[in-house]
N, C-alpha and C positions, 0 to 999 in steps of 0.2 A: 824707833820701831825696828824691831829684826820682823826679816821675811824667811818663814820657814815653810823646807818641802817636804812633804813627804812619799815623795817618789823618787826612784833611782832613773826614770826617763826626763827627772825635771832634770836633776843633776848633768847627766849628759849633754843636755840641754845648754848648760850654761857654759860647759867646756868648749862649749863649739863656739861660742860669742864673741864675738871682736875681742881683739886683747885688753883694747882700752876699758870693756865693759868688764873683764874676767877681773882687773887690776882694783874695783873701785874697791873702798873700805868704808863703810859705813860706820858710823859712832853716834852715841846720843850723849846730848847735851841735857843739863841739869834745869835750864831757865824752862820757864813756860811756853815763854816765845818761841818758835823757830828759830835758829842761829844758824848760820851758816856750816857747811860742813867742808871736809877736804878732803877730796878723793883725787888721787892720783896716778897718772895712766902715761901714755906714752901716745903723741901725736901723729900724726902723716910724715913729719920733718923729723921725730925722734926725739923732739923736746919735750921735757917735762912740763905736764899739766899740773896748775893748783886753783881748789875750789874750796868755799867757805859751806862748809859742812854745817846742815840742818840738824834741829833735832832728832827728826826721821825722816824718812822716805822709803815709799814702796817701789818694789821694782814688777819686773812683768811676770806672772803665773802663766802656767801652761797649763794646756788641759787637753787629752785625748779625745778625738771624738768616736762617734757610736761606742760608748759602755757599754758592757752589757753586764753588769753587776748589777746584784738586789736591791746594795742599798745606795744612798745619794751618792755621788762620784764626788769625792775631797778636792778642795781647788786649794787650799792655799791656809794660813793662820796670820792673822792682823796682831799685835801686838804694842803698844807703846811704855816707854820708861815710866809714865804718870802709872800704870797700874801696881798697885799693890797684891793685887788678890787677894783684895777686901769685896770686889763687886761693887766698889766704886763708882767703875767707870762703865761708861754705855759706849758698844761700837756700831755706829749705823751705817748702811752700806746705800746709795743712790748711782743710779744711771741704768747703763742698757741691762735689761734684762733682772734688776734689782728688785728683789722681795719675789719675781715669778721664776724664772732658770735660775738667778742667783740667790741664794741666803746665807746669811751670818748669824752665828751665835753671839748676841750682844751683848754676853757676859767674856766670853774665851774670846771672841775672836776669828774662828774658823769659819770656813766658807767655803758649800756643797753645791755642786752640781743637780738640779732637783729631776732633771730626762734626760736623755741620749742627744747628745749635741752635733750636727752633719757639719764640718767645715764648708760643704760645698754652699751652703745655706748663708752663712755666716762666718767669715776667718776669722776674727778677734772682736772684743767686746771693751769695752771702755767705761769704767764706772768710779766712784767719786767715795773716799771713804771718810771717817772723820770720830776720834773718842770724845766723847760729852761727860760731863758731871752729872750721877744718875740723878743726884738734888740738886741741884743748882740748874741743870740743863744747859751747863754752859761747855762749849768746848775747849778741851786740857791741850788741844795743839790746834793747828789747822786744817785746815777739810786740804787733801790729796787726793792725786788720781794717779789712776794705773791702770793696766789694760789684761785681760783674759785673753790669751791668744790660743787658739782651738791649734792643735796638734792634728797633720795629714795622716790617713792613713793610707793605704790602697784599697781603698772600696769603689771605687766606681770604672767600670771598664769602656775598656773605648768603644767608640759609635760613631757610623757611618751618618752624613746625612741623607743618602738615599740607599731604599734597601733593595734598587735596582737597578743598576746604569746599563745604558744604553752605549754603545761605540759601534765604528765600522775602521778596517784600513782596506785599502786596494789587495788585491790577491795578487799572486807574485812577490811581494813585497820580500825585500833583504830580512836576515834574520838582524833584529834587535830594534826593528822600526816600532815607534812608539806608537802606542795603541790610544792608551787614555789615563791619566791621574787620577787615582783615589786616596782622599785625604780621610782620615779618621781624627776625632778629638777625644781626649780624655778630661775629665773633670774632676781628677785629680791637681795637687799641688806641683804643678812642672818643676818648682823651685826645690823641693824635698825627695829626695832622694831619687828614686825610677820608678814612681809612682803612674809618673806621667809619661816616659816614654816607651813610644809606638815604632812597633819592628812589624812590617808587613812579609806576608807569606801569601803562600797560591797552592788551595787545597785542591781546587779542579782545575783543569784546563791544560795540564802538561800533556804532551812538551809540547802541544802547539805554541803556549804563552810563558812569559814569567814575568816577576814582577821584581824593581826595586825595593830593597826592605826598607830602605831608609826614608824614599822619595815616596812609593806607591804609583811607580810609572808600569803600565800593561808595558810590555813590547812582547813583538813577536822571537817565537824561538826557533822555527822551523824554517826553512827557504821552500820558495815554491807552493807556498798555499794554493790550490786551484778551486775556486770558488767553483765551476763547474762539476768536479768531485764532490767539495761540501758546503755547503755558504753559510752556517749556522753554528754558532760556538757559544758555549757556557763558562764562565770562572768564575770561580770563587776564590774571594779574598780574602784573608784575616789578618784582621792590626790586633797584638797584642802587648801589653803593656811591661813593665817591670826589663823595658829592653829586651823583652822574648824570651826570658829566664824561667824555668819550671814555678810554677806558683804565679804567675801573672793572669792576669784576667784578659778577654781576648773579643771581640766581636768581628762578626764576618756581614760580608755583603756579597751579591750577585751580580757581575758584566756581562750584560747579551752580547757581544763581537759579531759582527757579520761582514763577511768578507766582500765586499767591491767588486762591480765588474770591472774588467780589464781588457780590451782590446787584442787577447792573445792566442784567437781561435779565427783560421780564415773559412772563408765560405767553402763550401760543396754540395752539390747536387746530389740525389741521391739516383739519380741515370745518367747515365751517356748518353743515352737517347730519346727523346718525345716525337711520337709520331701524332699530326694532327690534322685533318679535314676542315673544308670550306666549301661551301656551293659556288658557282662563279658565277652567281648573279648577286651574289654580298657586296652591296656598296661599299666605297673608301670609307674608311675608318671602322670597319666591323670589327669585333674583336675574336678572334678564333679560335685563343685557350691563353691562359695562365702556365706558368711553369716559376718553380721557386727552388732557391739554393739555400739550403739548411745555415745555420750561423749561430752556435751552441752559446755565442757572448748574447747578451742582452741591451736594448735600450739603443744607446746612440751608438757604441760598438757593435753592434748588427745591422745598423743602415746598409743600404746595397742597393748599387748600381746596374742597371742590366744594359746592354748594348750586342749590336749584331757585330761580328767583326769579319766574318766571312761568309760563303757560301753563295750558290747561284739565283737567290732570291735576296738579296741586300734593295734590290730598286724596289722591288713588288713588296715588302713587306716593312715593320716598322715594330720594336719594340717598347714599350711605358712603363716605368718602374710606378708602383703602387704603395705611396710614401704608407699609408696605414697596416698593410699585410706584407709589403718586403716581396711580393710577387711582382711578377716581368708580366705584363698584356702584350702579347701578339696582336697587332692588328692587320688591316687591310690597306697598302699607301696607293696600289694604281689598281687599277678595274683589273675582273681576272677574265680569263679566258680559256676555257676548257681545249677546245679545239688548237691551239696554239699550246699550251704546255698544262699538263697534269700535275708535275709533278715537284716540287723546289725543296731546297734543303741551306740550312739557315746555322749559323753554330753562333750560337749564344753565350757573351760572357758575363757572369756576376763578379764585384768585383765590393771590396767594403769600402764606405765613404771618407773614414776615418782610422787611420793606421796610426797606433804606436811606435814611434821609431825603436825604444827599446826591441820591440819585439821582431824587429824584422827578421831574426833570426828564426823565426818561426814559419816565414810565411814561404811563397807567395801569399795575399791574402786576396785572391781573385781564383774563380774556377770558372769552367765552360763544358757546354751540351751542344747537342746537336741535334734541332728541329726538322722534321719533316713534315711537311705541308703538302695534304695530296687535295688535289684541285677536284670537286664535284661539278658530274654536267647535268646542268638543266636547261629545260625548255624555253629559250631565250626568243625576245620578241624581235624583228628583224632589222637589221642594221642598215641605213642609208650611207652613199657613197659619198655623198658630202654631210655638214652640218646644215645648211641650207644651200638655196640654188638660187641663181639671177638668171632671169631671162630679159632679153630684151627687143622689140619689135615693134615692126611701123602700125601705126597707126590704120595704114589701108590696103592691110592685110585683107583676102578674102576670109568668109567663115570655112571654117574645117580645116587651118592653116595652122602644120602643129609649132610649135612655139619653142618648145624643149619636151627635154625628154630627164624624169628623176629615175634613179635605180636603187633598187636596195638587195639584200639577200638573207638569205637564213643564216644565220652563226652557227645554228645544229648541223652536227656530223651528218644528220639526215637529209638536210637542207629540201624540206618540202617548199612547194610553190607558194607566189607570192601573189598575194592580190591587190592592186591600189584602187584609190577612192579619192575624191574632193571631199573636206568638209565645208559642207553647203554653208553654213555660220559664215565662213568664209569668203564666199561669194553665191551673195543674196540673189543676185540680177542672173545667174548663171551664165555669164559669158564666157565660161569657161567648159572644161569638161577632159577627162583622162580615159587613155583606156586602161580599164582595169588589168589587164595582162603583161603590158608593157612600158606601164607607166609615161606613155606620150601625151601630153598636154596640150590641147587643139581648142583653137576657138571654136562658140555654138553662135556668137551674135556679132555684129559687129562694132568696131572699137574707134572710141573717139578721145586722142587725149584731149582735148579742150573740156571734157567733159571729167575725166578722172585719167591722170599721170601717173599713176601707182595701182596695183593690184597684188593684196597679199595673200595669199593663197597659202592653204593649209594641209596637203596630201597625207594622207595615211596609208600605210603599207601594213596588210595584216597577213597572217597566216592562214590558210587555205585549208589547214587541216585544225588548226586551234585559233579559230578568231580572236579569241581574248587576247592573245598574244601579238601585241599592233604596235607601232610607231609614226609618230609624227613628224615631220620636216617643213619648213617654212618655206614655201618658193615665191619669192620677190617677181614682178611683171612689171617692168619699165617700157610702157608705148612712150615709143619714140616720134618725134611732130612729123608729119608730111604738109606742104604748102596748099591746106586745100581750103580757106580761108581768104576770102577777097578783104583786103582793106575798108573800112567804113568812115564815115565821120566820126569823130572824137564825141562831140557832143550835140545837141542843138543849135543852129545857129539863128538868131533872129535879126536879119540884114536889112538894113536899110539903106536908099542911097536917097539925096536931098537932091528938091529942085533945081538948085541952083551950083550942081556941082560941076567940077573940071572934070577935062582929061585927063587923066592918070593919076585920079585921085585913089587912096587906099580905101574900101567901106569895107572891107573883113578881112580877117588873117586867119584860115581854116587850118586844121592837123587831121591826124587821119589816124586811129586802131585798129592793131588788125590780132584775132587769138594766136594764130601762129608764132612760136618760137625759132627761127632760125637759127643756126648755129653762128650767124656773123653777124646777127642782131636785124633787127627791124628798117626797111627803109623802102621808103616812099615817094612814086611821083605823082603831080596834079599837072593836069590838061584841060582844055574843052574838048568836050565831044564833038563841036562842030565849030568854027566860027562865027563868033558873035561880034554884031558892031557894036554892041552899046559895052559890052564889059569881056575882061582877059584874065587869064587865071597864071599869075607869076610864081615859079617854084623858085621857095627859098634856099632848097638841097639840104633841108635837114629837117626834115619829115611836114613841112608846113609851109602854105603858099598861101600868096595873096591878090585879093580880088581888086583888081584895079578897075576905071570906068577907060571907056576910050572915045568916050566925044563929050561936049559941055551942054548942059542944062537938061532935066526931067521934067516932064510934067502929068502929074499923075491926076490930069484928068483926062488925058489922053490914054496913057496907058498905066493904071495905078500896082501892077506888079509885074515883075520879068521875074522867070524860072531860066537858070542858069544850070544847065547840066556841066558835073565836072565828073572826069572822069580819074577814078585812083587806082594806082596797079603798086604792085611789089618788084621785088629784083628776085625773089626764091626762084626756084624750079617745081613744078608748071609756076610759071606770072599765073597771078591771079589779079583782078579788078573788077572794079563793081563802078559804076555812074551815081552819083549822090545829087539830087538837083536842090540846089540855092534858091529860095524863094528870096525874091529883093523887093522890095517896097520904096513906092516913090511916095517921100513926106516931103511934108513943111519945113524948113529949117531956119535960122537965125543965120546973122553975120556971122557968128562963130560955127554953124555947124552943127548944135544943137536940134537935136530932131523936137518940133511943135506939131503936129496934127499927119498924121495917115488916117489914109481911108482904104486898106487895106492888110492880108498879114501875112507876114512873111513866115511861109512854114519850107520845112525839108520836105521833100517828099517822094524819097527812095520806094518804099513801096506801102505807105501808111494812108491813113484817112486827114479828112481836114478835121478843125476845132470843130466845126459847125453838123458835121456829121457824126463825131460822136455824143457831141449835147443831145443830136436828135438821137441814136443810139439810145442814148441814157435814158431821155424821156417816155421813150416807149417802154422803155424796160420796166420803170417805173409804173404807169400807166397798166400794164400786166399784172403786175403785182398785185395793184388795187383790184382790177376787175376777180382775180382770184380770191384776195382777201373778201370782196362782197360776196361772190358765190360759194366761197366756204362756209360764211355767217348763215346763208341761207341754208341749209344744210340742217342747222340744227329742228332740234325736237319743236313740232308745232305747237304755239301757243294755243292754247284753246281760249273759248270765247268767255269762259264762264269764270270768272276770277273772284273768288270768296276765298275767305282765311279758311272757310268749312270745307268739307269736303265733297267735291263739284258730284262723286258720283251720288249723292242722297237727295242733287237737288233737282227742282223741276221748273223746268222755264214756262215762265206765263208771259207772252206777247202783248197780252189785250187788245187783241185787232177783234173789232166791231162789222161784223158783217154788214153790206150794203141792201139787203134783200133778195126775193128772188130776181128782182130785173140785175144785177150786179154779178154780171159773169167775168170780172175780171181777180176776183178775189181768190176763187179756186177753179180747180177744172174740175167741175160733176160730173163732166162726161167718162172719168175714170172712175167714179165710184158710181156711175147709172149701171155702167160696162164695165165690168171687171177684167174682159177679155181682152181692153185693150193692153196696148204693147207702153210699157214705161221709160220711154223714150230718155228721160232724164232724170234722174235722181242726187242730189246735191245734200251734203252733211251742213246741217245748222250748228252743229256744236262747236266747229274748228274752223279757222280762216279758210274760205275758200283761194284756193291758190291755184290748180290746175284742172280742166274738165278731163274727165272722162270717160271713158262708155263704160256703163254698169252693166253687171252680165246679168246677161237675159235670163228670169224664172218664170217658168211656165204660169197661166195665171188660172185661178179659180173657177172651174167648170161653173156654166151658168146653170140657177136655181138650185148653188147650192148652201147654206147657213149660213149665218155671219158666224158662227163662232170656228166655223170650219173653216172661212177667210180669215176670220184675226190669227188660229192656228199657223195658218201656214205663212201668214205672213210674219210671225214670231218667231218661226223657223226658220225662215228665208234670212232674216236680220241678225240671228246667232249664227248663222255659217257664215255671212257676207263677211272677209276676212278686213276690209276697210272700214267694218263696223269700230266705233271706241272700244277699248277694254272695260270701264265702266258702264252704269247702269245709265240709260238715258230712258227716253219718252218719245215712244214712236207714236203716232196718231193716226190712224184709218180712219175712214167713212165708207159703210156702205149699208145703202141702201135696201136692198133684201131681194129677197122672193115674195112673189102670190100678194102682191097691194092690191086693194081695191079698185085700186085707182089705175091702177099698171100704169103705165110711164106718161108720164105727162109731157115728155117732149117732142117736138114733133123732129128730129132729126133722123128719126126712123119709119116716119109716116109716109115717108115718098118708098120706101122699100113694101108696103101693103099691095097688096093687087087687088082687093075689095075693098067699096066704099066702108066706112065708119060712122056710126049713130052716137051721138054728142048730146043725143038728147035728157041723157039722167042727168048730165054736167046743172039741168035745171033746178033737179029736185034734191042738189046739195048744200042752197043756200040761196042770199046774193051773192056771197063773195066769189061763188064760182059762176056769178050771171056772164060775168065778163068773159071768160073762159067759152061758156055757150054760147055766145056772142058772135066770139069770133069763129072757133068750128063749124055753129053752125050757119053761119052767115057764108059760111066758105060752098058749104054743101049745096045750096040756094042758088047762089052762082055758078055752080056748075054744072049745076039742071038747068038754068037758062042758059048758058053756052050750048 
């Protein structure tokens, strides 16, 4: 099979081909078979190549891509020795792109391109050819392959992969410092011709920047960049292809560059001088103003140190750097004081944290002002001459005896008066007391230290023309001991001595307390007050002595207690002592000594009561209480007589008492309801416990012959004003008899008061029942006619 072209770009093509490929010779063979064929060529070594020559073989087609021609694009013509050009034979074509991009004519042979083929897509194609017997269908040689290889052209331009970069370099920077790489690719055939190579240029950015053409390295072009001049920079790049040759295709991209701060700018102030105020009542650590030193670097290149380095205010003042704003704080380091100085001055340095050694040609990188701080006076509250005061004094001091003396004064230029004061909170009991003028501290009471050793006292000193304006000071009172305190007995003693004891026996070991503190400590002697034969008081010399006996045997039915005065003093100045008397008790004892049976008891008795006087004590006290507690009970609200769930004032008491007749004059007194005149001597409440008599006030009584209803009147009146009447309703009950009876009074209790005789005689003609009645009257009258 011959391979023919029909282009002058294949031709080219194959001059360029290795020599061994330029050299082969193809030939066809007459058999059906394939046979070997012999082409030869020239090796790596120079030796000659020999091969056994086929009947055919195809070799490789080229083919241009993007066509841009109407009709199919020609790839190539197949042909084998079998054909006649009778149309015998069939050429079939399989593999990549076969029957769709590729076709053959299967009578000729030739084979079209059917669209616009991209190398970038696809480099070469590989497909399978083979002649067949149109009738028989049988194949005249063997199926071969061969490959379409798409021919480069320069259609695609280079491209970045970003269409923005980003860079920074430090400002200052040497000229030719590398900035940032940009790499561009093309998608072109780098292997074919200068399709594919990229020369880079720099359309913006001169002359700050340039670029390698070969590499695409940024560097700088300029010395001395000053990012404080400008920090923002634009370039543009372009890669274009064909080596940068006119006719190349070309793509650009865009580098933000921004320039670095740099450490190359030192601080300054924008004064010499800050003048500043403070009142001089501004506590330590006030802050009195701010002052700041410009520093045109940024970020950690503008950090700044502030510090005092000079001036006549370094003690009294103190400056703070303020990590967030880069400002200096003035503050306040010791109290101010107007009166003492107005006026200080301070020189301040700013100084950068961090210096670039490159640059120190630049600097100093520190600068300095100068502070004036003018001192304000105000109304200051008064100052004491100490922070507190001790005083200390004796114990028996007379009252009005002054103690100490506090001072203070005004800090004002004006220096108005000064008034002092105790605070009472202070001293509750006021054993104290100042005078407000002179601040002298005098007793008002007298002072005990056994009683309280310390007095803290609290004076205030205020201003006289602005009392608000006051201070406090602490003044300490240490009473000091005076020996005025006798010695006592330590504790209770309960002494016995036994019947049957010796001479010079021990029956107690006494000590003795005394409140006083001396300054060389406590100590004690024991004596008798008199001499005694039966017992002796032995001082041990060390605050404690002992009661010995000084003859043999007790008998305490003879005498069952001895009181034993001892007497205890001190060594202080004045000696103080006091007489303590030992009650001693004569018991029963054992062989050993053991006390069995007293019939007496051994008390102290300095100046106390016995056991037996305060039980009685006790029992009266006692005995009190009760009689109180009964006569309190009694006290309460009077029970009344009349006890029902119902309510006592609707009801009415019925007695049932049964009259005796008329001979039965003890059941009432008639003679207050015959006589209404008389006088009601007693009147007594039925409704309420009687508890106490007495005397009812006296109401005038019912003029004789006058109605009963003008008696029950006034006795219903008499009974609502009686203020010891109940507050409820009760049941008062009268009797009276009347005016104008027939009968007028049948007693004779007023008979002897008549001065003429009396006629008894109708008493007959009332009945019999009144026989008895005439009977006796007139039997009376009879009799005293015959007298």
């Amino acid at each position: 099979m011959i391979i023919q072209q029909g282009l002058l770009v294949v031709l080219l093509w194959v001059c360029l081909l290795h020599p061994c490929l330029t050299a082969m010779v193809f030939s066809r063979t007459t058999d059906q078979q394939p046979k070997s064929f012999a082409a030869r060529g020239i090796g790596n070594e120079g030796k000659a190549l020999h091969r056994q020559k086929r009947g055919w073989m195809w070799n490789q087609f080229f083919l241009l891509e993007e066509y841009t021609g109407s009709d199919n694009q020609y790839v190539g013509k197949l042909h084998s020795d079998q054909d006649k050009g009778d149309g015998s034979l069939k050429y079939i074509l399989s593999g990549d792109g076969a029957g769709t991009l590729f076709v053959i004519d299967e009578k000729t042979g030739d084979i079209h391109a059917t669209r616009r083929i991209d190398r970038e897509e696809k480099a070469y194609y590989t497909l399978r050819a083979q002649a067949i017997n149109r009738r028989t269908l049988r194949p005249v040689e063997p199926e071969s392959e061969f490959v379409i290889k798409i021919h480069d052209i320069n259609d695609n331009e280079p491209t970045f992969p970003e269409e923005v970069y980003t860079a920074s370099v430090p400002e200052m920077s040497v000229v030719g410092t590398s900035v940032v790489q940009v790499t561009a690719t093309d998608a072109d055939d780098p292997s074919y011709g200068n399709s594919a190579r990229i020369i880079y240029s720099i359309l913006q950015g001169q002359p700050y920047f340039s670029v390698e053409p070969e590499t695409g390295i940024i560097r700088t072009a300029l010395p001395n960049m000053n990012r404080e001049n400008r920090e923002q920079y634009q370039v543009v790049i372009q890669a274009k292809d064909m080596g940068g040759q006119m006719g190349g295709l070309s793509g650009t991209t865009t580098v933000n560059i921004t320039l670095t701060d740099v450490n190359d700018n030192p601080p300054r102030f924008p004064q010499s001088s800050v003048h500043l105020r403070i009142p001089e009542s501004s506590p330590v650590g006030t802050a009195i103003g701010t002052i700041k030193a410009s520093d045109a670097d940024i970020g950690r290149n503008a950090e700044l140190e502030y510090r005092i380095v000079d001036g006549d205010g370094r003690d009294m003042f103190d400056v703070v750097t303020q990590k967030d704003t880069q400002e200096g704080v003035i503050t306040v380091r010791k109290p101010l004081d107007y009166e003492n100085r107005r006026l200080y001055t301070l020189k301040v340095e700013a100084e950068n944290l961090y210096v670039d050694p490159r640059f120190y040609y630049l600097g100093p990188f520190k600068d300095s002002t100068t502070v004036k701080i003018s001192v304000e006076d105000v109304d200051e509250p008064p100052i004491f001459s100490r922070s507190s005061y001790l005083f200390e004094i004796h114990e028996d001091i007379e009252v009005g005896t002054i103690i100490g003396t506090v001072m203070a004064r005004d800090p004002d230029s004006a220096a108005g008066p000064i008034r002092f004061s105790l605070d009472r909170h202070t001293d509750l009991d006021r054993i104290f007391n100042i005078h407000s003028g002179n601040g002298s501290i005098y007793t008002s009471k007298m002072l005990d230290r056994e009683t309280s050793q310390w007095h803290n006292l609290s004076v205030i000193a205020a201003e006289i023309n602005n009392p608000k304006e006051m201070t406090r000071v602490s003044v300490y009172v240490r009473i000091l001991d005076v020996n005025d305190n006798a010695p006592q007995f330590a504790v209770f003693y309960d002494t016995f001595v036994c019947e049957n004891a010796r001479a010079g026996q021990l029956i107690q070991t006494i000590s003795a307390v005394d409140k006083d503190d001396p300054l060389g400590g406590q100590k004690f002697f024991f004596s008798l007050a008199a001499v005694n034969p039966n017992f002796t008081v032995q001082d041990n010399e060390d605050n404690t002595a002992r009661i010995l006996t000084r003859r043999n045997g007790f008998s305490r039915h003879e005498i069952s207690t001895y009181l034993l005065p001892v007497v205890i003093s001190d060594n202080d100045y004045p000696i103080q002592s006091s007489t303590g008397t030992l009650t001693i008790r004569v018991c029963a004892c054992d062989s050993r000594g053991n006390m069995q049976s007293c019939n007496a008891e051994a008390l102290l008795l300095p100046a106390g009561l016995s056991t037996g006087a305060l039980i009685a004590i006790l029992l009266c006290i006692i005995i009190l209480l009760v009689v109180l507690f009964a006569a309190l009970k009694r006290q309460r609200k009077k029970e009344p007589l009349i006890l029902s769930k119902e309510d006592i004032r609707d009801n009415i008491v019925s007695y049932n008492d049964e009259g005796g007749g008329e001979e039965d004059t003890q059941a009432f007194d008639i003679g207050t309801l015959r006589n209404p005149a008389a006088i009601e001597d007693k009147k007594l409440r039925r409704d309420i416990i009687p508890e106490t008599l007495f005397i009812p006030r006296r109401t005038p009584s019912a003029p004789d012959n006058t109605d009963v209803r003008d008696f029950i009147n006034q006795r219903l009146k008499e009974h609502d004003n009686d203020p010891s009447a109940p507050p409820y309703d009760s049941l008062a009950t009268y009797a009276y008899e009347g005016n104008d009876s027939i009968a007028e009074s049948l007693s004779s209790l007023e008979s002897g008061t008549t001065e003429g005789d009396q006629n008894y005689d109708y008493l007959k003609e009332w009945g019999p029942r009144f026989n008895k009645l005439a009977e006796m009257y007139g039997g009376g009258e009879s009799d005293k006619d015959t007298s």
